[in-house]
DSSP file (Angstrom, degrees, kcal/mol; ACC not computed):
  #  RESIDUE AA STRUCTURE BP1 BP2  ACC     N-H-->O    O-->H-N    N-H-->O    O-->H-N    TCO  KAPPA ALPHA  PHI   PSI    X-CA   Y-CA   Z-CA
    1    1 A X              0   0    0      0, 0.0     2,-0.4     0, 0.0     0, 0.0   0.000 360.0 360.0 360.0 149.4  -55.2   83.5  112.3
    2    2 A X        +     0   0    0      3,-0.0     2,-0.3     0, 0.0     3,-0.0  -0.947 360.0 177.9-132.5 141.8  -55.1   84.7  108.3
    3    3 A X        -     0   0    0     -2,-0.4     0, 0.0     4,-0.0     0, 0.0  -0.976  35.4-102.2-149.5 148.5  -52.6   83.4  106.1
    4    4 A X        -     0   0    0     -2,-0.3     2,-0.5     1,-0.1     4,-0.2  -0.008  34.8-113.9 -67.9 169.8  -52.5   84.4  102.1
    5    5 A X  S    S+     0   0    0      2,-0.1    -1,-0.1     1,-0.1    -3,-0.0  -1.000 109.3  20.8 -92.8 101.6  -53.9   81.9   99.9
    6    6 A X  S    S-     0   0    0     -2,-0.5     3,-0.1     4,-0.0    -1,-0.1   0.020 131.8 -73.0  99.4 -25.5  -50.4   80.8   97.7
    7    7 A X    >   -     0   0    0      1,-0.1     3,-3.2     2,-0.1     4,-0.4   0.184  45.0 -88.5  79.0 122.7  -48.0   82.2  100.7
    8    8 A X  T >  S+     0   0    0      1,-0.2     3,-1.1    -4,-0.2     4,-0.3   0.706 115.6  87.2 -30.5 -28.2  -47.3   85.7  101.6
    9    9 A X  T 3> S+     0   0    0      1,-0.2     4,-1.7     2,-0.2     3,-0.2   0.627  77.1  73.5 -57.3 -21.9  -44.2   85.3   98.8
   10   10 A X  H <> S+     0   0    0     -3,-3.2     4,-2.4     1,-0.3    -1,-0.2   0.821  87.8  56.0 -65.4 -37.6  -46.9   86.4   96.3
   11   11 A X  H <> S+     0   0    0     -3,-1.1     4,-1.2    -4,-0.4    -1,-0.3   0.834 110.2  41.0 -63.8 -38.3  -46.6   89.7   97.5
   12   12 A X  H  > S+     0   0    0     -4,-0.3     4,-0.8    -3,-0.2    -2,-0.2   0.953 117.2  51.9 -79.3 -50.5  -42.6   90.1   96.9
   13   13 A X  H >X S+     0   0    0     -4,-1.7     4,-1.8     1,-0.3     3,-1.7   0.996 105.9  54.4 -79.2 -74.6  -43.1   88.3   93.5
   14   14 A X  H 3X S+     0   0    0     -4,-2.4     4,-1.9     1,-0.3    -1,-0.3   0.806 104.3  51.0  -7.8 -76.1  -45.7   90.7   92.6
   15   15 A X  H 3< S+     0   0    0     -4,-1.2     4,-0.4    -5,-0.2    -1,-0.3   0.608 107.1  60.1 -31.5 -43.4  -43.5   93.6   93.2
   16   16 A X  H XX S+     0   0    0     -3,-1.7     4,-1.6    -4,-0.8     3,-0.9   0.897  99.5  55.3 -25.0 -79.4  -41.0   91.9   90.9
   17   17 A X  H 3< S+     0   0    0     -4,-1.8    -2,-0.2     1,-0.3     4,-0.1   0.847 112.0  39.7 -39.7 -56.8  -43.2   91.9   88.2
   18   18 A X  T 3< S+     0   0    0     -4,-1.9    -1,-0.3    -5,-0.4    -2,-0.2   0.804 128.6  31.7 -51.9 -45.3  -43.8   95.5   88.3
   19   19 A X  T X4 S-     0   0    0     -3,-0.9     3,-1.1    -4,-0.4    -2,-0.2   0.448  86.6-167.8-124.6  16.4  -40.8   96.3   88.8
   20   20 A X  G ><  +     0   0    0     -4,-1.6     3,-1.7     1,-0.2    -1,-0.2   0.085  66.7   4.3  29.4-110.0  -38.6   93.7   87.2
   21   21 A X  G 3  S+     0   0    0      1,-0.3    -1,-0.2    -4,-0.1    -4,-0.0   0.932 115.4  73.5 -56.0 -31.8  -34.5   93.5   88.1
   22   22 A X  G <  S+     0   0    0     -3,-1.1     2,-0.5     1,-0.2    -1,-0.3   0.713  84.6  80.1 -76.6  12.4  -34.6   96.1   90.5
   23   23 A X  S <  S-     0   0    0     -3,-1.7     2,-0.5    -7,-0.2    -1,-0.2  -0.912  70.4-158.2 -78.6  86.0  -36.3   93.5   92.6
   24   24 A X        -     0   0    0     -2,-0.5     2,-0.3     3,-0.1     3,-0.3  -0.710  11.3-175.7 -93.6 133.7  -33.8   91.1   94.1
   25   25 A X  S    S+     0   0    0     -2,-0.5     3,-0.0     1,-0.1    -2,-0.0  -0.719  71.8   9.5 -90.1 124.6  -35.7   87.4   95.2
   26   26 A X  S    S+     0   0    0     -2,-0.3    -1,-0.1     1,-0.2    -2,-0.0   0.786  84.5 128.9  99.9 -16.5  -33.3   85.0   97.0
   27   27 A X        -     0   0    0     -3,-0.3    -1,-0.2    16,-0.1    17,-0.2  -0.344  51.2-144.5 -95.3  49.0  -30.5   87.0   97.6
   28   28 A X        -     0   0    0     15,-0.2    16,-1.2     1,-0.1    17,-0.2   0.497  14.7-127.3 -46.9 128.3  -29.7   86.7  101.2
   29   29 A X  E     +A   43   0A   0     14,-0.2    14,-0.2     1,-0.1    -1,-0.1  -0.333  37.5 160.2 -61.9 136.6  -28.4   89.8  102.9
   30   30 A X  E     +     0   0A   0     12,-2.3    37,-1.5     1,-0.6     2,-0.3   0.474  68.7  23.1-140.0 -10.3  -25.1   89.7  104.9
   31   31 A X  E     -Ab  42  67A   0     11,-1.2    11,-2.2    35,-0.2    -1,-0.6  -0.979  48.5-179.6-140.2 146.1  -24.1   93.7  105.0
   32   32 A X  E     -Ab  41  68A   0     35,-1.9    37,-1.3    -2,-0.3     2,-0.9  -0.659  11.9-166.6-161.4 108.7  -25.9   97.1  104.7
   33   33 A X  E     +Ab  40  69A   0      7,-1.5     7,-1.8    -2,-0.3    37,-0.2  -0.726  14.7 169.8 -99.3 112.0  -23.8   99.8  104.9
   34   34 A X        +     0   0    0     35,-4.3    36,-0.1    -2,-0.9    -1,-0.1  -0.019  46.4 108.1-100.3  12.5  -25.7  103.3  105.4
   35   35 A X  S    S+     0   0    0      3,-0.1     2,-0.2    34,-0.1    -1,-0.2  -0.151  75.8  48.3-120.4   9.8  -23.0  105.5  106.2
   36   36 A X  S    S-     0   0    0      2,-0.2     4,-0.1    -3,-0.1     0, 0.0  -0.937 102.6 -80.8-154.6-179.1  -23.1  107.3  102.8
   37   37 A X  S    S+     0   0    0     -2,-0.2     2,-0.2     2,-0.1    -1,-0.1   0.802 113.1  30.9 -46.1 -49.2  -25.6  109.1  100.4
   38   38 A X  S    S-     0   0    0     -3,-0.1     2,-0.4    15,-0.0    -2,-0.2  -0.644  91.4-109.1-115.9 152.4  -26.9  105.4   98.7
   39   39 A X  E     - C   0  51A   0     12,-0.9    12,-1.0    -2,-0.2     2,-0.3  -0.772  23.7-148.9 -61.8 103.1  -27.0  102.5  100.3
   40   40 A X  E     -AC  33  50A   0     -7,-1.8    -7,-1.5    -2,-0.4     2,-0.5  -0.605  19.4-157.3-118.0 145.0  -24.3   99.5   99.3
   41   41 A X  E     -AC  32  49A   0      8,-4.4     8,-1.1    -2,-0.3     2,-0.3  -0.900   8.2-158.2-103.0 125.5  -25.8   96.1   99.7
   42   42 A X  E     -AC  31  48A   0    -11,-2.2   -12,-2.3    -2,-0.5   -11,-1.2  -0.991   9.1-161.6-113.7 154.7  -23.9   92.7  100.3
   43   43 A X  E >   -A   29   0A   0      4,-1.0     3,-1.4    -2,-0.3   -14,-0.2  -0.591  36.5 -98.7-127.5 171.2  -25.4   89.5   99.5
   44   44 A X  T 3  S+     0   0    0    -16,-1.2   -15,-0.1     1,-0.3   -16,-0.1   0.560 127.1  45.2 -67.4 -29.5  -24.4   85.6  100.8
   45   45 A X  T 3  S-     0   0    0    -17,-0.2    -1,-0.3   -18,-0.1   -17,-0.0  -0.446 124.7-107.6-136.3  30.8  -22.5   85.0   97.2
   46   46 A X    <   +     0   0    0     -3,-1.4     2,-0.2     1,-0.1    -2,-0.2   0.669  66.0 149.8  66.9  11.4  -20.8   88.5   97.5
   47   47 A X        -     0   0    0      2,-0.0    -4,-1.0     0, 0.0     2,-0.3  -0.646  32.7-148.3-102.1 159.2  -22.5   90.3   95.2
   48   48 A X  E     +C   42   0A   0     -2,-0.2     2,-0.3    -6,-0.2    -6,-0.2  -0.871  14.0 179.8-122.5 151.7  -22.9   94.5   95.9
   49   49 A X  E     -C   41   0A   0     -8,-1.1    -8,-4.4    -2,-0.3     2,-0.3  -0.908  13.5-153.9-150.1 148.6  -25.8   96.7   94.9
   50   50 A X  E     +C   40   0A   0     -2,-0.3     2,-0.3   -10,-0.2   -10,-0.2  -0.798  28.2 147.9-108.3 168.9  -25.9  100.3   95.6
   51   51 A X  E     -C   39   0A   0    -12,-1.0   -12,-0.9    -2,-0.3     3,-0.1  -0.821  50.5-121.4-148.6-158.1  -29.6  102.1   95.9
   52   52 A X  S    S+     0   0    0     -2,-0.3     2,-0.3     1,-0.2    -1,-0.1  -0.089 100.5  51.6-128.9   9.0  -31.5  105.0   97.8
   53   53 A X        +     0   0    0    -14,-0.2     2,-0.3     2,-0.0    -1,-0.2  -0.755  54.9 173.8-167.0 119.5  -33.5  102.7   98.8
   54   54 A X        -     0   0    0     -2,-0.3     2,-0.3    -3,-0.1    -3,-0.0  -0.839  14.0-162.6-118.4 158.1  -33.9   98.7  100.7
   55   55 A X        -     0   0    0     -2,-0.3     2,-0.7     2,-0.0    -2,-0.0  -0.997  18.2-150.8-131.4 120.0  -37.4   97.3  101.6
   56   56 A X        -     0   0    0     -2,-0.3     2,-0.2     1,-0.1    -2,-0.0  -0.939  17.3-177.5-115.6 147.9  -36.4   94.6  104.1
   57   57 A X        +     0   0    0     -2,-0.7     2,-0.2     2,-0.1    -1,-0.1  -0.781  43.2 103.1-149.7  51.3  -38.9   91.9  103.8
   58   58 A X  S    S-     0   0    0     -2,-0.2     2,-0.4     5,-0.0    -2,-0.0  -0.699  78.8 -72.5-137.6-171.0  -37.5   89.3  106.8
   59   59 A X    >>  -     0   0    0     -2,-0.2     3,-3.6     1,-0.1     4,-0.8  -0.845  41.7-121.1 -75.3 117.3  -38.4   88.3  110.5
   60   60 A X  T 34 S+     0   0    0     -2,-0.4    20,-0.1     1,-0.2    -1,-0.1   0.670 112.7  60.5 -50.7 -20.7  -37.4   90.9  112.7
   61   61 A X  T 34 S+     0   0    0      1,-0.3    -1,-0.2     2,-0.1     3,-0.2   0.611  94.2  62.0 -34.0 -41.7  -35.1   87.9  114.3
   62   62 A X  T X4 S+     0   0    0     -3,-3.6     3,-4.1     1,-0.2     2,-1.7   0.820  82.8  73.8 -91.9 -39.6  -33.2   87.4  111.3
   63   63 A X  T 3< S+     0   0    0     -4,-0.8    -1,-0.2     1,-0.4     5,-0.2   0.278  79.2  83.8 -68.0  22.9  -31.7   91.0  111.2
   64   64 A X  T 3  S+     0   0    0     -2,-1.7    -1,-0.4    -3,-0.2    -2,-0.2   0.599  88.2  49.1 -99.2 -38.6  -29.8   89.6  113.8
   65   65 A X  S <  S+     0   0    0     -3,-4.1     2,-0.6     2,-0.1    -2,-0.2   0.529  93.8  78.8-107.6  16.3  -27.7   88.2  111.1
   66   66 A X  S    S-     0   0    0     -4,-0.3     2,-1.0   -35,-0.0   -35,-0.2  -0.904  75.6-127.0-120.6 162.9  -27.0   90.7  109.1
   67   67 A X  E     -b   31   0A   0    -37,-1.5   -35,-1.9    -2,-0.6     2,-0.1  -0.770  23.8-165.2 -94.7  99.7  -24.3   93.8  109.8
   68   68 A X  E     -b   32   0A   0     -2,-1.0     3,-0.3   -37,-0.2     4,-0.2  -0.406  17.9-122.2 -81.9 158.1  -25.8   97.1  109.5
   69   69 A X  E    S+b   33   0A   0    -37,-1.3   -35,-4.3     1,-1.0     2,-0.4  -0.871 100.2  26.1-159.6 107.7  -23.4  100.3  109.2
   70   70 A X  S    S-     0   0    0     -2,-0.2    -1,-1.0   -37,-0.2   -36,-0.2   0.848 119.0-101.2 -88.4-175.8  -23.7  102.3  111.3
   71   71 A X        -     0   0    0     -2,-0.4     2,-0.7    -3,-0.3    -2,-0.2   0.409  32.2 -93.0 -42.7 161.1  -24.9  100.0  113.7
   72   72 A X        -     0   0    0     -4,-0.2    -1,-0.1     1,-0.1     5,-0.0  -0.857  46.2-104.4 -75.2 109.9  -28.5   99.4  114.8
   73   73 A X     >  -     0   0    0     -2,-0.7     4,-1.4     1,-0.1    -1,-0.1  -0.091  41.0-126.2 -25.4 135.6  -29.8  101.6  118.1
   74   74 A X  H  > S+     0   0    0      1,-0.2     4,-1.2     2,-0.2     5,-0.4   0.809 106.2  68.1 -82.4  -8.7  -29.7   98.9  120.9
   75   75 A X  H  > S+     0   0    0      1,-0.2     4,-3.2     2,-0.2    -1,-0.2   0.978 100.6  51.5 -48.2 -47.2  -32.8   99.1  122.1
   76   76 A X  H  4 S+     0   0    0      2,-0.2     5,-0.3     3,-0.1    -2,-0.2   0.890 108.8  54.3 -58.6 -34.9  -33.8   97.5  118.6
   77   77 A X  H  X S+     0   0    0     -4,-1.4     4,-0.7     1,-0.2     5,-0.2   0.620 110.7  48.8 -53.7 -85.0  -30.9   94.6  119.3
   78   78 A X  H  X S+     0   0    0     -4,-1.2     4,-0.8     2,-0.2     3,-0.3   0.697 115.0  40.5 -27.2 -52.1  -32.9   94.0  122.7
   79   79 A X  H >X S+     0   0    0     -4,-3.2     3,-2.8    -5,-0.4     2,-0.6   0.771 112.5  57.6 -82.2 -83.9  -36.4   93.8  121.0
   80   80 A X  H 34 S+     0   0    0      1,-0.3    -1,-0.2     2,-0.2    -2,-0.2   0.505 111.1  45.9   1.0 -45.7  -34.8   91.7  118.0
   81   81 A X  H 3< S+     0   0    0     -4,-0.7    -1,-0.3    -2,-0.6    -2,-0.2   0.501 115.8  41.9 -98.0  -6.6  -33.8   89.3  120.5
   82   82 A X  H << S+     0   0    0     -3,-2.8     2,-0.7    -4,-0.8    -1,-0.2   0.269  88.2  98.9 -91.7 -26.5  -36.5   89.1  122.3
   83   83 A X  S  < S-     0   0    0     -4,-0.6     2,-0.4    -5,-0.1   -22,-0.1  -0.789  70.3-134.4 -86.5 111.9  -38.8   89.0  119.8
   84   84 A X    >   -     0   0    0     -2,-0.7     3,-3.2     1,-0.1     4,-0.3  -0.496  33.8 -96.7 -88.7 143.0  -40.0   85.4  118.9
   85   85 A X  T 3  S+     0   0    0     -2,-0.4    -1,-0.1     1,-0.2   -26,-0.0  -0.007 113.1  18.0 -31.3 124.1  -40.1   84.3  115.0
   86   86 A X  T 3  S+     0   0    0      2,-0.2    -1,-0.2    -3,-0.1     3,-0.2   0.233  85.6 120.0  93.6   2.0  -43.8   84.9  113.9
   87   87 A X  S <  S+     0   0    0     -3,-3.2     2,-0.6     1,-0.2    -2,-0.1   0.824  77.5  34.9 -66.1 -25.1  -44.9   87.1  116.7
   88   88 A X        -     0   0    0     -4,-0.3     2,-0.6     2,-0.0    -1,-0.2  -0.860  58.3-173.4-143.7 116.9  -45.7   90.0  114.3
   89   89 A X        -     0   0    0     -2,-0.6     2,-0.5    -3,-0.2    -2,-0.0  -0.852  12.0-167.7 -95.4 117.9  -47.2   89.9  110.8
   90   90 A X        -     0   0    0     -2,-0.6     2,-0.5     2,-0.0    -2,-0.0  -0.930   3.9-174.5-130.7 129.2  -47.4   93.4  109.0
   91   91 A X        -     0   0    0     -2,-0.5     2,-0.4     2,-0.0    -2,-0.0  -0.971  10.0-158.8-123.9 119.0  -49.5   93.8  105.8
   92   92 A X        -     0   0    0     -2,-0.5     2,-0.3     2,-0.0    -2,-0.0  -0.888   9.8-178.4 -62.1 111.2  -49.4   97.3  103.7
   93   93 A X        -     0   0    0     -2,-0.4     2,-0.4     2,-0.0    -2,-0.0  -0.788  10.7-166.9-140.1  99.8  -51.6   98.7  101.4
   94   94 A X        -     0   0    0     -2,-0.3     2,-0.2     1,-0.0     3,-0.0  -0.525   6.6-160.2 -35.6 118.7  -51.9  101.8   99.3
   95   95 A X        -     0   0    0     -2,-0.4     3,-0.2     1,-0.1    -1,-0.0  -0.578  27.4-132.7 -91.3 170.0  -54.9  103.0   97.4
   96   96 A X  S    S+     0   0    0      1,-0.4     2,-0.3    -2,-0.2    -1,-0.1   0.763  94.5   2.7 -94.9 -19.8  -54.5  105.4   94.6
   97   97 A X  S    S-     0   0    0     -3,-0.0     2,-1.6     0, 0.0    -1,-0.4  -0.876  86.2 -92.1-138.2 147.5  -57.6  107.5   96.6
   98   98 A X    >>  +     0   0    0     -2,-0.3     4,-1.6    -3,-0.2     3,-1.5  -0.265  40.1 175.1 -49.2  73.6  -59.7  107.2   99.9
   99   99 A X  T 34  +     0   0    0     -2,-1.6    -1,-0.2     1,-0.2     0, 0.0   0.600  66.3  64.3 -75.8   2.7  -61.9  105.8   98.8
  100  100 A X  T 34 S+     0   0    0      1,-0.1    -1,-0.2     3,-0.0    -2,-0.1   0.749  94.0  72.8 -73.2 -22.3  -63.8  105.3  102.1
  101  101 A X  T <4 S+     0   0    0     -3,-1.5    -2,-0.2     2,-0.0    -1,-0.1   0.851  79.8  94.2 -45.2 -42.3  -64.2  109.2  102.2
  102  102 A X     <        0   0    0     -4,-1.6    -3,-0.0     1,-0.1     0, 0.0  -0.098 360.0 360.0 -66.8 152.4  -66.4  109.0   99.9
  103  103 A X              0   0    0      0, 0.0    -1,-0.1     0, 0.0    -4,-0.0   0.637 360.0 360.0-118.9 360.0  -70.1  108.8  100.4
């Protein structure tokens, strides 16, 4: 087992930095309605944001509590529900080139 040095949270906060308000921390999701061109967000306190674009950043478990529009496929409900909290860790990384191509 690998675990970040600081927490995994470093990674979102990061992101934040870079990319400063359009980074919400904190907000808990309760709607995400997909069912037009941008995306409309709802948060725990009501608050809306629209975008083109969500990076959801939870435990596949937990999307259990929020209300997608349209709906989720059910096969994903089925694995959601099935899926126990910590079973899957996924870490992303972009280079700016491949640098293993090189010799």
């Amino acid at each position: 087992e690998r675990k970040f040095v600081g927490g995994s949270g470093q990674v979102s906060e990061r992101i934040m930095d870079l990319l400063g308000d359009q980074v919400k921390l904190n907000h808990p999701v309760t709607h995400v309605d997909q069912s037009s061109d941008n995306i409309i967000i709802e948060t725990l306190n009501h608050e809306h944001y629209e975008c083109k674009y969500v990076i959801n950043a939870i435990p596949p478990t937990l999307t259990a509590k929020i209300h997608f529009r349209p709906e989720l496929p059910a096969e994903r409900n089925q694995l959601i529900q099935r899926l126990p909290m910590g079973a899957v860790i996924k870490c992303m990384m972009y280079y700016k080139e491949a640098f293993w191509k090189k010799k």
